[in-house]
N, C-alpha and C positions, 0 to 999 in steps of 0.2 A: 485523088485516085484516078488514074488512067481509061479511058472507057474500055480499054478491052481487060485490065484488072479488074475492075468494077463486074463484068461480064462472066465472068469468073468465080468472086466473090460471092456475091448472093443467091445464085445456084448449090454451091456448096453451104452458105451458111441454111436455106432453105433445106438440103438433103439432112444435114445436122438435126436441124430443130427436127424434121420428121421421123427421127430415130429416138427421138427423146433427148439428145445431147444435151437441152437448155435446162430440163426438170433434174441429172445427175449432177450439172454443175449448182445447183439451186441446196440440192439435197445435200454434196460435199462441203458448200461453202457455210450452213448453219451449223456444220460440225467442226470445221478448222477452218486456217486462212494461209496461203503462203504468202510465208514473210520472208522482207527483201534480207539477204545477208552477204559479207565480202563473197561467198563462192555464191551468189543468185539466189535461188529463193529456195526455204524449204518448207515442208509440213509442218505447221503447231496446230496441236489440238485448241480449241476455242471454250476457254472458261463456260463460256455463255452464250445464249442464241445473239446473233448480232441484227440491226438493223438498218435497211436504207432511206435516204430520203432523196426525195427525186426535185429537179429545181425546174422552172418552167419560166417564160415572162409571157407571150404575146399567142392565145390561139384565133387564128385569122385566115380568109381563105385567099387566095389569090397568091399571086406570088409577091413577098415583100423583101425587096435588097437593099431596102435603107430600114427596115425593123432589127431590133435585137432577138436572136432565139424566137425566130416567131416561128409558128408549123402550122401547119392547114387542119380545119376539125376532121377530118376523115385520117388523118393519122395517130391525131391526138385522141379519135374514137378507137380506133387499131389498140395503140399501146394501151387504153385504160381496160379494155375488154380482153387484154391479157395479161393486166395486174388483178383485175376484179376471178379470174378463171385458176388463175398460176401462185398469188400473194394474197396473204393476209394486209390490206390495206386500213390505217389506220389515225387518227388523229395524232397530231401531234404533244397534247396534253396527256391522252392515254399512254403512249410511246412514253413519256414521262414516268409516267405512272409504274408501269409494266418495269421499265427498266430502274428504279429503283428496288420492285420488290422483287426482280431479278423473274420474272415471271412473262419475259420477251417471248410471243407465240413462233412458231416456226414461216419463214419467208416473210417476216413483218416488214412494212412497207409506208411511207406516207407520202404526198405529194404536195408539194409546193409552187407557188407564184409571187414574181417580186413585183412589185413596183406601183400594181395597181390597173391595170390597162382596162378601158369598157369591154375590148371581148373578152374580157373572162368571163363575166358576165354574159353576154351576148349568147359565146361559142361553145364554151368550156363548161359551163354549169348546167346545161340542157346534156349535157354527156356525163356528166360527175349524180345529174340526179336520177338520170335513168338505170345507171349501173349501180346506184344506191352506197358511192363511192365518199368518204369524207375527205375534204381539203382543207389548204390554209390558204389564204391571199392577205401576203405583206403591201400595205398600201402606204405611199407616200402621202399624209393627212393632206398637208399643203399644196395639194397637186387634186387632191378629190372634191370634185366637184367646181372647181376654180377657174377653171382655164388656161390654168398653168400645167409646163409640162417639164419633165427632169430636163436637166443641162444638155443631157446627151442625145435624146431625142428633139430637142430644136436644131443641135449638128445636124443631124441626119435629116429633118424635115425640111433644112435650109439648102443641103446638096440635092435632095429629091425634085425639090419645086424651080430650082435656080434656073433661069431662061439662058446662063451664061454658058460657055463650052472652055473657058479660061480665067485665072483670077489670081492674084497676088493672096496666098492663102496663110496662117502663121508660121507654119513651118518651112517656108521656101523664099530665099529675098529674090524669086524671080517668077514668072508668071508661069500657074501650073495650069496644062491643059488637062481636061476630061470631055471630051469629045462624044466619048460613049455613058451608057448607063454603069457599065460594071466599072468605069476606070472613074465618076463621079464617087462610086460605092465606094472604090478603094482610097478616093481621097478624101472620102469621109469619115473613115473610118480610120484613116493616117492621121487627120484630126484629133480625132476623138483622143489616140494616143497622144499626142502632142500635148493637148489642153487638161487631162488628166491629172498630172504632178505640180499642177501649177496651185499656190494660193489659191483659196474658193475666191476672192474677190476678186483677182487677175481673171480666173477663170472664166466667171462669168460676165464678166467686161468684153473679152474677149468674143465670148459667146452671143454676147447682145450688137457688137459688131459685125458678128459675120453673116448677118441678116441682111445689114445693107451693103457689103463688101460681094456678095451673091447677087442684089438687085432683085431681095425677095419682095415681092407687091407689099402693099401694107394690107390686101386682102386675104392674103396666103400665108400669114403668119398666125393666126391663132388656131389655138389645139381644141375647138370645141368638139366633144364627143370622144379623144382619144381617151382621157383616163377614168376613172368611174366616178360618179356621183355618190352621195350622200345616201339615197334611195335602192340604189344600186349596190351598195353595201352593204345596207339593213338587207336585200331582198338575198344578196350571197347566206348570209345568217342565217334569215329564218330556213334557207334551203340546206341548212347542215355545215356552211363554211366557215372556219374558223377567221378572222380577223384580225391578223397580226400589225404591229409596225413593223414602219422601214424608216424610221423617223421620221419629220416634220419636210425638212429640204432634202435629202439626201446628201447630205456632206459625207465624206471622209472621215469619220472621228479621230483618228489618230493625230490630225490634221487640225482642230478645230480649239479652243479653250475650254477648260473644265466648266466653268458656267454655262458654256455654250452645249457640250455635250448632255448637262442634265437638261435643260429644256427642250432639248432635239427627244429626248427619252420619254421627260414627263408628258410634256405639250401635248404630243403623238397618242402618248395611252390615254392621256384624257380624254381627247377628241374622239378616239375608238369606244373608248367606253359609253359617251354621251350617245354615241350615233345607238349601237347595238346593247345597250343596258345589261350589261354584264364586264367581269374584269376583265382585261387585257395582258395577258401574262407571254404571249410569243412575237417574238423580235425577228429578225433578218439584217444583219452588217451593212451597209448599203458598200458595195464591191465585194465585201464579205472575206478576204484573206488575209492572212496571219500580220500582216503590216497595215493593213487597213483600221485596225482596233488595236487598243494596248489594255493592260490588265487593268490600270482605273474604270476604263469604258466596260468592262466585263463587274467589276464592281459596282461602276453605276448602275449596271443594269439591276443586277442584285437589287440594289436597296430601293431603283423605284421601281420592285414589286415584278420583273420580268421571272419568268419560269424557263421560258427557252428561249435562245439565241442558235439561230443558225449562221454558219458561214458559207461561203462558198471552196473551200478547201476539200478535195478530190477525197473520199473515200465511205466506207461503212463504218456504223456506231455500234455498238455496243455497253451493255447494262455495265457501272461503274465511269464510263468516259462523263464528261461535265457537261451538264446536259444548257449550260450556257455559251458550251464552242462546238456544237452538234456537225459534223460534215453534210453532205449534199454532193450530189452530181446526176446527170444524165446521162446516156449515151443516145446522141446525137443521130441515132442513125432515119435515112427513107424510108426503109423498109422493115416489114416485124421481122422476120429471123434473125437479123443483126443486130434489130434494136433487142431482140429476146436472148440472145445468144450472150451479149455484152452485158445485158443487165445481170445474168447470171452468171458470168465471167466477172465483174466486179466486187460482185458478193464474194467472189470465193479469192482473189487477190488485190481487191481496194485494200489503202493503206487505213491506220485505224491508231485511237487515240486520240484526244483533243490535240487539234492545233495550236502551236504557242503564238499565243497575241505578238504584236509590234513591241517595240522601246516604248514605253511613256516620255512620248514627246509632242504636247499638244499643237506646238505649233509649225511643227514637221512638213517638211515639203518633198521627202523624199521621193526619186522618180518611180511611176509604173505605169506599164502599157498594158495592149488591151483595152477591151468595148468596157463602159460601165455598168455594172449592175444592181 
């Protein structure tokens, strides 16, 4: 958006929210939704109260152009002290609960984190216990506590630290310059596309090359302290956070063999259950959309014992949807009015219904772009 759009914009969404506009759209959207149709969208009244869930990965302060969805705690204090004022905020087992016996409270609400990162911990949980707020944190097991970091964060830690301003990169057979910090970002994140569709063993082949194709130190390459610990996970628990998988590696399941996908599932709950002595019944897709997973990975999940699955697929839920292809989104915005205005503007025309899984096709390479999540 434009600086003098921008200038524009959030004056007026500000004049909005101080009229009430955000608490009418909140109020319309637990009563109906518009639905997209050949002539655009019209009014259907809504069986049932619906619900949203909110997806989060990185809260951190500073400015970070090589993090994923990362947002500063002063804003991620903002949004949660106007879900804790405006929404029923709720776990995601109870969310379960409610929407089987159809007994969804009005503006229900949950909140989510993938991957696992230490400020969740750090940032994010000092704000989630003072507003008395419950969460989930889907944690990558094999990344917690290890020193191991996802595929897509050594990309991005390897263009950040890189002392280079040029480099024969995978996607280009001639040498790409990034000179500046934003034009590194963008080729890291051109990357990331790139090396996404690929086999997970090409991938991370790839990915362990582009450490020394950077001329990253051998001091600069390890993640100690990015993702969370063992301890750090127990202390998320005992302070009300639910403990979800995101499986073992983060692979693609769609992508991966069926033996391979049940130990990504079992492995994962086991390890959560040992750490925090309780079952392990909530999941997260790792990229989370409809070709990301196919219906056996929805059935694995099933049988080893999961209750919820979220994806990352754009909209609102509702009691009867499958509570193992749940939607999720945010709106992304700097500022509350916008970020308030959209959250309530979602509610009342987010799309709705489970997502259809991918082909069952385990060993699928089909292409997708996009940061990973």
């Amino acid at each position: 958006m434009s600086p003098s759009l921008s200038s524009l914009v959030r004056p007026a969404a500000a004049g909005l929210r101080a009229v009430g506009a955000d608490g009418v759209l909140r109020a319309i959207g637990d009563r109906g939704r518009l639905e997209r149709g050949p002539r655009g969208r019209r009014w259907v009244p809504r069986p049932s109260r619906p619900f949203q869930i909110l997806i989060y990965h990185r809260v951190r302060p500073g400015p970070s152009p090589f993090a994923i969805d990362a947002i500063p705690p002063e804003r991620f204090a903002r949004q949660m002290e106007h879900l804790a004022r405006h929404f029923r905020v709720l776990p995601l087992e109870e969310l379960r609960r409610r929407a089987e016996e159809r007994s969804v409270p009005p503006r229900a609400i949950a909140v989510t984190f993938d991957d696992g990162y230490a400020d969740n911990h750090e940032f994010a949980l000092p704000i989630l216990a003072r507003l008395g707020l419950p969460a989930t944190v889907f944690v990558v097991t094999g990344c917690v506590g290890t020193g191991v970091a996802p595929w897509h964060d050594r990309v991005l830690r390897a263009f950040e630290r890189t002392p280079l301003r040029e480099a024969l990169l995978p996607w280009s057979d001639e040498l790409v310059a990034f000179p500046t910090e934003p034009d590194r970002r963008a080729a890291a994140f051109r990357t990331l596309a790139f090396l996404k569709p690929m086999a997970e063993e090409e991938r991370l082949a790839a990915v362990s090359r582009l450490d020394d194709t950077l001329e990253i130190p051998e001091e600069a390459r390890g993640f100690g302290g990015l993702m969370l610990d063992w301890d750090q996970v127990r202390g998320l628990h005992r302070r009300g956070v639910a403990i979800g998988s995101h499986t073992v590696t983060h692979p693609i399941l769609s992508r991966v063999a069926p033996d391979r996908i049940r130990s990504e599932l079992v492995d994962s709950k086991r390890a959560i259950e040992e750490a925090v002595g309780e079952p392990a019944t909530l999941f997260a897709y790792p990229n989370g959309r409809p070709e990301d997973y196919t219906a056996e990975v929805v059935a694995a999940l099933d049988c080893a014992g999961y209750r919820v699955a979220v994806t990352t697929s754009f909209g609102t839920n509702e009691p009867g949807d499958d509570p193992l292809r749940w939607r999720r989104g945010t709106p992304w915005e700097p500022d509350l009015p916008r970020f308030a205005l959209k959250l309530a503007y979602y509610r009342l025309a987010g799309e709705t219904g489970a997502p259809r899984p991918g082909p069952a096709s385990p060993s699928a390479t089909a292409p997708t772009g996009g940061a990973a999540r």
